[in-house]
PDB file of N, CA, C and O in Angstrom:
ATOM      1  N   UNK A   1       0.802  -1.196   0.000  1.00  0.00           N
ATOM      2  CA  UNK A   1       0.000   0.000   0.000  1.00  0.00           C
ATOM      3  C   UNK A   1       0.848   1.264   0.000  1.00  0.00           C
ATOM      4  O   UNK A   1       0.266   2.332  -0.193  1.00  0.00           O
ATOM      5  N   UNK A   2       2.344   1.252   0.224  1.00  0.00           N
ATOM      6  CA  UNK A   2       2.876   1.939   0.142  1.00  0.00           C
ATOM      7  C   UNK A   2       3.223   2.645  -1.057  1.00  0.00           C
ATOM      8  O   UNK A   2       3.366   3.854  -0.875  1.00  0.00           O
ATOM      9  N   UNK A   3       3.389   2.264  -2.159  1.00  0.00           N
ATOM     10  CA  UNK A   3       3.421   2.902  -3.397  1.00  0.00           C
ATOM     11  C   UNK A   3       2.408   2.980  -3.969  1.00  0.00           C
ATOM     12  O   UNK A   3       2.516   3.332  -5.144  1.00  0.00           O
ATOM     13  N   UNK A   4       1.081   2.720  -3.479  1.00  0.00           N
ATOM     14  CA  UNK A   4      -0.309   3.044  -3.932  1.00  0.00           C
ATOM     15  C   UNK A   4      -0.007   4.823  -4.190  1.00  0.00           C
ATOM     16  O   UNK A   4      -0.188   5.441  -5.239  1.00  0.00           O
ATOM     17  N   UNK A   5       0.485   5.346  -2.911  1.00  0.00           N
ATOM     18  CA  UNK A   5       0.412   6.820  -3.098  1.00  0.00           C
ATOM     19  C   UNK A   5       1.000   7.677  -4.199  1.00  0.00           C
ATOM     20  O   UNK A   5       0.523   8.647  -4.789  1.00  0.00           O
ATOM     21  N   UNK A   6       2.401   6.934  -4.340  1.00  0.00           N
ATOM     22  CA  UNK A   6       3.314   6.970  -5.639  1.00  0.00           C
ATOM     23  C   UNK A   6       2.571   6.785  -6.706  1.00  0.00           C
ATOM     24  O   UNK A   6       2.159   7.836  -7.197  1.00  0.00           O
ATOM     25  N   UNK A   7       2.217   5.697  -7.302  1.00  0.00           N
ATOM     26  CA  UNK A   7       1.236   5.722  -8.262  1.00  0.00           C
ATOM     27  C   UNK A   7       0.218   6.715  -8.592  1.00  0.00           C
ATOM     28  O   UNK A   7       0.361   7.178  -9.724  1.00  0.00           O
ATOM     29  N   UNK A   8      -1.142   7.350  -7.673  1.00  0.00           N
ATOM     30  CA  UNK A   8      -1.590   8.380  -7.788  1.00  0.00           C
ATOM     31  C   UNK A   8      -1.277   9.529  -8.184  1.00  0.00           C
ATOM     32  O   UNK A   8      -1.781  10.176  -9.102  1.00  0.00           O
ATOM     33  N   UNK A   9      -0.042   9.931  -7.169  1.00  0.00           N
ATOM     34  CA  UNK A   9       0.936  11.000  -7.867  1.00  0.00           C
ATOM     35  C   UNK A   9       1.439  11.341  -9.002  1.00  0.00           C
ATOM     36  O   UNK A   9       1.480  12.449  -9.537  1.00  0.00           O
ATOM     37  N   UNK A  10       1.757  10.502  -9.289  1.00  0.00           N
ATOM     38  CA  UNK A  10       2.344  10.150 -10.815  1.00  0.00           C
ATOM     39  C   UNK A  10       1.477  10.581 -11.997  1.00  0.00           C
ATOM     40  O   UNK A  10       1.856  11.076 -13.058  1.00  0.00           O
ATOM     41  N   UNK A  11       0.040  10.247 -11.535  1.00  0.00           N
ATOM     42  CA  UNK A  11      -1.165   9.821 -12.348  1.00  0.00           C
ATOM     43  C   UNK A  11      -1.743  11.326 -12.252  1.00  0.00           C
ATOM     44  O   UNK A  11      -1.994  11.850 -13.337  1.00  0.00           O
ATOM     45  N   UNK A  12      -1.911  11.854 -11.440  1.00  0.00           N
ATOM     46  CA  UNK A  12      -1.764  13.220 -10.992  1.00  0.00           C
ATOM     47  C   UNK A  12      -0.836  14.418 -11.763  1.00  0.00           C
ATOM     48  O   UNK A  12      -1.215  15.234 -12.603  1.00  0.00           O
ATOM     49  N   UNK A  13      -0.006  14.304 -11.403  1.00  0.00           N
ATOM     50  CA  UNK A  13       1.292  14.672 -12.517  1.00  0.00           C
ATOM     51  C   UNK A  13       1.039  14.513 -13.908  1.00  0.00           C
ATOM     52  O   UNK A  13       1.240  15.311 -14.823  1.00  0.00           O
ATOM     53  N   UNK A  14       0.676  13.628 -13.925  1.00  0.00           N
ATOM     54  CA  UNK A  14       0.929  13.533 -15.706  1.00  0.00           C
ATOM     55  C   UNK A  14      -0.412  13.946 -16.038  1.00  0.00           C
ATOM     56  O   UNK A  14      -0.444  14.248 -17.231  1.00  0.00           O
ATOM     57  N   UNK A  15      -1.776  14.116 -15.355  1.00  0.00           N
ATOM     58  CA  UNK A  15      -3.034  14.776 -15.913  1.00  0.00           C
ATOM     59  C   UNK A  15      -2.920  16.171 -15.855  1.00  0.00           C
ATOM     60  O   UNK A  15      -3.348  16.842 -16.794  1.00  0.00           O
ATOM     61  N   UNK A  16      -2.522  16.576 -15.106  1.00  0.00           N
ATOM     62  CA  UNK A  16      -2.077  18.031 -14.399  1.00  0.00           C
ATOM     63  C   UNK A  16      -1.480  18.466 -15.660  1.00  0.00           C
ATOM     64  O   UNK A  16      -1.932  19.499 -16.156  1.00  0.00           O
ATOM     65  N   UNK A  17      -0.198  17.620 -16.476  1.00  0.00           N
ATOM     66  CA  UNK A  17       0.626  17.770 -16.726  1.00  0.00           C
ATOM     67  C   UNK A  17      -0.038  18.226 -18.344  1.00  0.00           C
ATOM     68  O   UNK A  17       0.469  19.028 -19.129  1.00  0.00           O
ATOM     69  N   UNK A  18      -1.188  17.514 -18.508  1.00  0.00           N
ATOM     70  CA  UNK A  18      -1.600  16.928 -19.924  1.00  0.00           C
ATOM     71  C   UNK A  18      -2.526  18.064 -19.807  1.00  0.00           C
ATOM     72  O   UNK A  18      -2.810  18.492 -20.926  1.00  0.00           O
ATOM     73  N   UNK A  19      -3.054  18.658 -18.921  1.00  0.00           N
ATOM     74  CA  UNK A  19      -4.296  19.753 -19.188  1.00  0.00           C
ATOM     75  C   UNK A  19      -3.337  21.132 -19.499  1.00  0.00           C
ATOM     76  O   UNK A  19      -3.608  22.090 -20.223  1.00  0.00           O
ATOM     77  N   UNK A  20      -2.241  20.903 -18.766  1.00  0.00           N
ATOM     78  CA  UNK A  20      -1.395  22.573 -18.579  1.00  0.00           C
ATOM     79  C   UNK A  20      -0.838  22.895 -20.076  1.00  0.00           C
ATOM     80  O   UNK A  20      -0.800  24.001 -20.615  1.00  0.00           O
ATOM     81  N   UNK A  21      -0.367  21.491 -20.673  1.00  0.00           N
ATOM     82  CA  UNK A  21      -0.239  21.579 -22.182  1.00  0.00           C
ATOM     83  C   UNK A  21      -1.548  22.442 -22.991  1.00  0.00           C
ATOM     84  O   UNK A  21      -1.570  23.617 -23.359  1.00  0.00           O
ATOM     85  N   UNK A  22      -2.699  21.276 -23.115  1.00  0.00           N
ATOM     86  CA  UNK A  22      -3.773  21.323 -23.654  1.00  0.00           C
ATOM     87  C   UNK A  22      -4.159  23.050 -23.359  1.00  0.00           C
ATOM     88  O   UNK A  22      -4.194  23.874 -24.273  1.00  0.00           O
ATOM     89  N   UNK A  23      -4.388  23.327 -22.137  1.00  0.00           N
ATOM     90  CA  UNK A  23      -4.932  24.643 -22.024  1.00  0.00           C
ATOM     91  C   UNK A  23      -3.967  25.724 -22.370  1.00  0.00           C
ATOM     92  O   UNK A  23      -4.425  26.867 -22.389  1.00  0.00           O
ATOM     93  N   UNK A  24      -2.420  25.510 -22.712  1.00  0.00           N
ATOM     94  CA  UNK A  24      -1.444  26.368 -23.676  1.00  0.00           C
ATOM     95  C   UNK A  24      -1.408  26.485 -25.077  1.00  0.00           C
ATOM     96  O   UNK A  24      -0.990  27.434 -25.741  1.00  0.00           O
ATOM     97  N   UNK A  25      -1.895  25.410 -25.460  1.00  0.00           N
ATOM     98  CA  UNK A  25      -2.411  24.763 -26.898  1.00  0.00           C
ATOM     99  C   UNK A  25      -3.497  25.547 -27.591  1.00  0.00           C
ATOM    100  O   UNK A  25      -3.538  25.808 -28.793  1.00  0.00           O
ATOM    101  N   UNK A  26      -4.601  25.975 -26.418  1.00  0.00           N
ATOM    102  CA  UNK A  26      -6.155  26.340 -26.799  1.00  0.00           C
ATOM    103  C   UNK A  26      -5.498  27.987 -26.729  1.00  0.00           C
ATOM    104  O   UNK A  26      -5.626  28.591 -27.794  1.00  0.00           O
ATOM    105  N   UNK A  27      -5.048  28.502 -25.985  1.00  0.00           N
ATOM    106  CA  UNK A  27      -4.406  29.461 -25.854  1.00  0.00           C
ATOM    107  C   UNK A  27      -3.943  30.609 -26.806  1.00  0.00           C
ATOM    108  O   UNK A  27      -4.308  31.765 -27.020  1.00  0.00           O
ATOM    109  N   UNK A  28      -2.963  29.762 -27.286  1.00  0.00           N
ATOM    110  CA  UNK A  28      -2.202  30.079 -28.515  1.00  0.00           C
ATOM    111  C   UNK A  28      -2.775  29.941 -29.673  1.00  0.00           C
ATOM    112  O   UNK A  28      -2.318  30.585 -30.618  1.00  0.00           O
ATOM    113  N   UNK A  29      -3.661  29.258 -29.826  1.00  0.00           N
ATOM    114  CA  UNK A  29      -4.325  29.310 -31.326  1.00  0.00           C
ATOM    115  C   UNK A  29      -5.376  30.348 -30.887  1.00  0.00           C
ATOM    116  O   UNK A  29      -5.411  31.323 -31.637  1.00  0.00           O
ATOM    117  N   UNK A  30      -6.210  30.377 -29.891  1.00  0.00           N
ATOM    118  CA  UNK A  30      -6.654  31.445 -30.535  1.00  0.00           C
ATOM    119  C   UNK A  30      -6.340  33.092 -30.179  1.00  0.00           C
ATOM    120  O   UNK A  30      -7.038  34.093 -30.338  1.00  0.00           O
ATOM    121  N   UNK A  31      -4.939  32.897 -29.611  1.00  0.00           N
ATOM    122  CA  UNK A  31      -3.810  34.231 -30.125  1.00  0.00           C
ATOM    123  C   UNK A  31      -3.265  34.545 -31.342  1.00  0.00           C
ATOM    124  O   UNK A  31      -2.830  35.651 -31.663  1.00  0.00           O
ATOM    125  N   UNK A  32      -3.300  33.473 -32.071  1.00  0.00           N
ATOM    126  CA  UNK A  32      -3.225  33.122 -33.487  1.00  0.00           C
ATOM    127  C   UNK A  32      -4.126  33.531 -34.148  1.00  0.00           C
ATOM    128  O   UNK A  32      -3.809  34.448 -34.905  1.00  0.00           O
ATOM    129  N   UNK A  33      -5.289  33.173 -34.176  1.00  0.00           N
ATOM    130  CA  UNK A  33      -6.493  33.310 -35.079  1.00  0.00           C
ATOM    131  C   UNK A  33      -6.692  34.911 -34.451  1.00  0.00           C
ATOM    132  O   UNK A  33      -6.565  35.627 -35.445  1.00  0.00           O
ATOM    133  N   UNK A  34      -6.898  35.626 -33.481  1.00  0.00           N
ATOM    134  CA  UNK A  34      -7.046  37.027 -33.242  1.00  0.00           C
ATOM    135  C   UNK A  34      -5.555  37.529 -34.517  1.00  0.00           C
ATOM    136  O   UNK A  34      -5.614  37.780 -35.721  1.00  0.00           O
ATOM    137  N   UNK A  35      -4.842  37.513 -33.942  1.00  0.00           N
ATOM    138  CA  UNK A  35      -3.383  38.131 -34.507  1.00  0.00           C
ATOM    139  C   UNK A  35      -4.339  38.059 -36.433  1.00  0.00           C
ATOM    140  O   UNK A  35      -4.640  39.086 -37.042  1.00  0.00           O
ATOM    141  N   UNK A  36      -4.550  36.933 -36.854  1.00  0.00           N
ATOM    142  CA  UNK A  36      -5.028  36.632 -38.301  1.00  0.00           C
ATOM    143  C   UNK A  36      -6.071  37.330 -38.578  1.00  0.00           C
ATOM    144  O   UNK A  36      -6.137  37.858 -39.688  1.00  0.00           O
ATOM    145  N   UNK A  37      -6.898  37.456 -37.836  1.00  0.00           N
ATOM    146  CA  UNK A  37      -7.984  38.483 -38.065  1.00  0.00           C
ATOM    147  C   UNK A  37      -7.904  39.953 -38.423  1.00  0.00           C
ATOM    148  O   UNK A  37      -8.236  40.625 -39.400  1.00  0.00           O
ATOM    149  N   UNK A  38      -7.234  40.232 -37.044  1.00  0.00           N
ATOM    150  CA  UNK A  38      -6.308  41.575 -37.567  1.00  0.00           C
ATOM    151  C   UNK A  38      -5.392  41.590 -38.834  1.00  0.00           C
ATOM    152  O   UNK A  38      -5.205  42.617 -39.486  1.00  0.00           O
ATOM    153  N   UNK A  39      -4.920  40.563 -39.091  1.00  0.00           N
ATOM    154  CA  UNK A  39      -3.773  41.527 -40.354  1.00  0.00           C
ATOM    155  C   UNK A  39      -4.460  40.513 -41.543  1.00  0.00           C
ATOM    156  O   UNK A  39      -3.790  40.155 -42.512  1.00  0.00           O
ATOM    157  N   UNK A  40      -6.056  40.042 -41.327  1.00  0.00           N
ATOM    158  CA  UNK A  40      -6.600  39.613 -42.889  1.00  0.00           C
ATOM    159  C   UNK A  40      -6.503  40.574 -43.796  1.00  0.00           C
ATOM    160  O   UNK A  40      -6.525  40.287 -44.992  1.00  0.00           O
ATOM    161  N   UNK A  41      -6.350  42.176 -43.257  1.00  0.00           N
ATOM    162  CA  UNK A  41      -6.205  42.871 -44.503  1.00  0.00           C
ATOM    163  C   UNK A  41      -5.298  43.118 -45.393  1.00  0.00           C
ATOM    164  O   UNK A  41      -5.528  43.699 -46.453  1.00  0.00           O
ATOM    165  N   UNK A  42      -4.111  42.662 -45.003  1.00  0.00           N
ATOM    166  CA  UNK A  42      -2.840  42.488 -45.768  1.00  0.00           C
ATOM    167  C   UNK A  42      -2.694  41.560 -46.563  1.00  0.00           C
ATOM    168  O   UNK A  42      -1.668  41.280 -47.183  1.00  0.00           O
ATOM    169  N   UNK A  43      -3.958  40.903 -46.598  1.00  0.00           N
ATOM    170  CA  UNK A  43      -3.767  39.852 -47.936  1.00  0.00           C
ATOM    171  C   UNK A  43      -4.325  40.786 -49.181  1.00  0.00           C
ATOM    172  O   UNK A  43      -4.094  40.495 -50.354  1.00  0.00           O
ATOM    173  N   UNK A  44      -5.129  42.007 -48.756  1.00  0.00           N
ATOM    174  CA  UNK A  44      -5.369  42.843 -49.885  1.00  0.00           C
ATOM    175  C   UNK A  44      -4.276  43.512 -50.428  1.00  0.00           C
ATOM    176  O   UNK A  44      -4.613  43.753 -51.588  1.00  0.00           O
ATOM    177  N   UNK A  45      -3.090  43.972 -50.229  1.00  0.00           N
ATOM    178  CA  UNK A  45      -1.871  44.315 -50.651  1.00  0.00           C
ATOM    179  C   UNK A  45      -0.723  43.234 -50.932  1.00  0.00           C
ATOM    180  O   UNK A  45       0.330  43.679 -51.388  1.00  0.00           O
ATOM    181  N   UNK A  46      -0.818  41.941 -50.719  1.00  0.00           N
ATOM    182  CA  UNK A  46      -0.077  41.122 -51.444  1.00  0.00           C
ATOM    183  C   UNK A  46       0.327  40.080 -50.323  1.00  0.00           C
ATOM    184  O   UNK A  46       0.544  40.490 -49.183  1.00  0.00           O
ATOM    185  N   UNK A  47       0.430  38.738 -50.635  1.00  0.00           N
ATOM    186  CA  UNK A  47       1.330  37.917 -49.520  1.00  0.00           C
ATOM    187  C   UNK A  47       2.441  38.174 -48.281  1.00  0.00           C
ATOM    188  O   UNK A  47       2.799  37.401 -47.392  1.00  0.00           O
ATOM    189  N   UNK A  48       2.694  39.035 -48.458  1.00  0.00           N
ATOM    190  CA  UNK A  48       3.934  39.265 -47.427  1.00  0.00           C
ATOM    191  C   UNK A  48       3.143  39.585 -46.254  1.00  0.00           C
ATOM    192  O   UNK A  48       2.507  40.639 -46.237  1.00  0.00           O
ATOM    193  N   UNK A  49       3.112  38.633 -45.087  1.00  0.00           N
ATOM    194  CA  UNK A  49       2.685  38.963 -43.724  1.00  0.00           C
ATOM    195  C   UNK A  49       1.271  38.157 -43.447  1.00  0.00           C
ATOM    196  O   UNK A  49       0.546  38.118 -42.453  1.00  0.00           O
ATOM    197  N   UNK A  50       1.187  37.548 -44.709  1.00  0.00           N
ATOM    198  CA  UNK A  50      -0.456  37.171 -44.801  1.00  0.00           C
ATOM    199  C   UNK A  50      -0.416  36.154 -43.897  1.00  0.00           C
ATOM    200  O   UNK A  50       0.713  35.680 -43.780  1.00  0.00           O
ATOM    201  N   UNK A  51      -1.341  35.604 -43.149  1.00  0.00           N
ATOM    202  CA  UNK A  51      -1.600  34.144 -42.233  1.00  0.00           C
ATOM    203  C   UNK A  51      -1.888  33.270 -43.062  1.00  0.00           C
ATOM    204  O   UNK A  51      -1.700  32.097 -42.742  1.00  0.00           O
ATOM    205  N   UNK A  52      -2.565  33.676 -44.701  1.00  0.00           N
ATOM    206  CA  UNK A  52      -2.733  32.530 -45.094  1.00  0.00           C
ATOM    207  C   UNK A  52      -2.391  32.259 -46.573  1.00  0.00           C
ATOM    208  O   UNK A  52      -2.985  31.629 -47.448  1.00  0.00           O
ATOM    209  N   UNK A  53      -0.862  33.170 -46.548  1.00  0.00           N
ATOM    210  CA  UNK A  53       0.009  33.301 -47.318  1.00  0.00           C
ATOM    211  C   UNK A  53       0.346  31.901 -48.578  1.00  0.00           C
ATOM    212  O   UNK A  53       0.814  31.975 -49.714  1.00  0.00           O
ATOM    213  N   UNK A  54      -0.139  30.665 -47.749  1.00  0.00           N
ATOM    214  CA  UNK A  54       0.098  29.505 -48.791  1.00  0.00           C
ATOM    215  C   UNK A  54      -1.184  29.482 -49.665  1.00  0.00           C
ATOM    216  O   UNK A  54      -1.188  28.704 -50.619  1.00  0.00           O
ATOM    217  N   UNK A  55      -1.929  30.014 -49.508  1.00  0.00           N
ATOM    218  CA  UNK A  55      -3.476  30.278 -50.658  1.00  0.00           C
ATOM    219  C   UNK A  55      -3.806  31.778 -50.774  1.00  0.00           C
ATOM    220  O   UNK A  55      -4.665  32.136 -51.581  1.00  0.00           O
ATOM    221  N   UNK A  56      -3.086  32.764 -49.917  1.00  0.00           N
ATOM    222  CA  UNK A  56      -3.735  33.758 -50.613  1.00  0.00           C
ATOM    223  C   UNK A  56      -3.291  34.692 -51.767  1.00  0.00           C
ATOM    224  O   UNK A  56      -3.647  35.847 -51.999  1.00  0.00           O
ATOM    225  N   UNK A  57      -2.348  33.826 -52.488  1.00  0.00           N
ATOM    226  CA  UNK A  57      -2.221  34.328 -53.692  1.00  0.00           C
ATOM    227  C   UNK A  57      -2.375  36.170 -54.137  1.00  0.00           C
ATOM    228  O   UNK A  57      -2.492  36.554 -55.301  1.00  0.00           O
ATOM    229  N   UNK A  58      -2.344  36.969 -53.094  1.00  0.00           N
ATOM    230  CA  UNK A  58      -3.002  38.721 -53.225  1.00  0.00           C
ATOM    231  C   UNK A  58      -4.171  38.684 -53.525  1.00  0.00           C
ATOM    232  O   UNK A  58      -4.466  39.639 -54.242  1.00  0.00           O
ATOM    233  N   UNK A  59      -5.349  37.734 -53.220  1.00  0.00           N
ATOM    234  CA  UNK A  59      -6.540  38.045 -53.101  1.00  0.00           C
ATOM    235  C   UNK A  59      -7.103  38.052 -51.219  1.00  0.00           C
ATOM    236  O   UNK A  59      -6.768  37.511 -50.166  1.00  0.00           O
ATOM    237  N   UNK A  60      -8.186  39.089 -51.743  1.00  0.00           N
ATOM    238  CA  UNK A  60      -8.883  39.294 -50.248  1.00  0.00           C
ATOM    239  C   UNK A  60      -9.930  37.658 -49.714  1.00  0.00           C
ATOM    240  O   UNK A  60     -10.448  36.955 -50.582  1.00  0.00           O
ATOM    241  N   UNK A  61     -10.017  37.423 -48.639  1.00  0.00           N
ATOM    242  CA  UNK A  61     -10.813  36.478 -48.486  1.00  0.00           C
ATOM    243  C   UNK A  61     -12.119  36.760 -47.939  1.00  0.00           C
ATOM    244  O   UNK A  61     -12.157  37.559 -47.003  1.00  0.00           O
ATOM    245  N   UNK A  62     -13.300  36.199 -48.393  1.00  0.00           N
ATOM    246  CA  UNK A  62     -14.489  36.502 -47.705  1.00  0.00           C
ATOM    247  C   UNK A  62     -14.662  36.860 -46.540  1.00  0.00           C
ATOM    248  O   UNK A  62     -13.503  36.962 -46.138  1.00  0.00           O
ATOM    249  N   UNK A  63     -15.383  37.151 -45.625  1.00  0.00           N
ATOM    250  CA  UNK A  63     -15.304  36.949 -44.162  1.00  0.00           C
ATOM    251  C   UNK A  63     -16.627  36.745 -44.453  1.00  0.00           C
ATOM    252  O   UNK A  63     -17.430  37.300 -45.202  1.00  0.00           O
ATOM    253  N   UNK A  64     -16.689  35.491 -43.417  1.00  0.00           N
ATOM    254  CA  UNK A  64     -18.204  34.890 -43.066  1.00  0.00           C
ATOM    255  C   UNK A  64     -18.841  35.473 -42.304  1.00  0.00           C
ATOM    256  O   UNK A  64     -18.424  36.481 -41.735  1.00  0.00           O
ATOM    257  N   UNK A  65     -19.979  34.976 -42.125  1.00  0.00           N
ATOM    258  CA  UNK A  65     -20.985  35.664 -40.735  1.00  0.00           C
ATOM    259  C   UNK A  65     -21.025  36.572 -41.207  1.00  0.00           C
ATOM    260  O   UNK A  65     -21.628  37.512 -40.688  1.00  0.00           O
TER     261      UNK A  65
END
């Protein structure tokens, strides 16, 4: 029963470990997608800086909604 506690810990640790990722993950993308929003207009003046520089070819993209 003594390393019962060890085990938990561990198990503990590594969920702890797996959310602190995950919730840096969710984070950053959508620091990403803000940052992209803001400079969608620079796909109207040409690729350089664009977020979605591998298709936007210097065209503007729709915005939905």
């Amino acid at each position: 029963m003594h390393g019962q506690w060890a085990d938990w810990l561990v198990v503990g640790l590594v969920v702890g470990a797996a959310a602190l990722w995950l919730g840096l993950r969710v984070r950053r993308d959508m620091r990403r997608r803000k940052e992209a929003a803001a400079r969608q207009e620079t796909c109207d003046l040409g690729c350089e800086g664009c977020p979605f520089s591998d298709v936007c070819r210097g065209k503007a993209f729709p915005r939905k909604g």
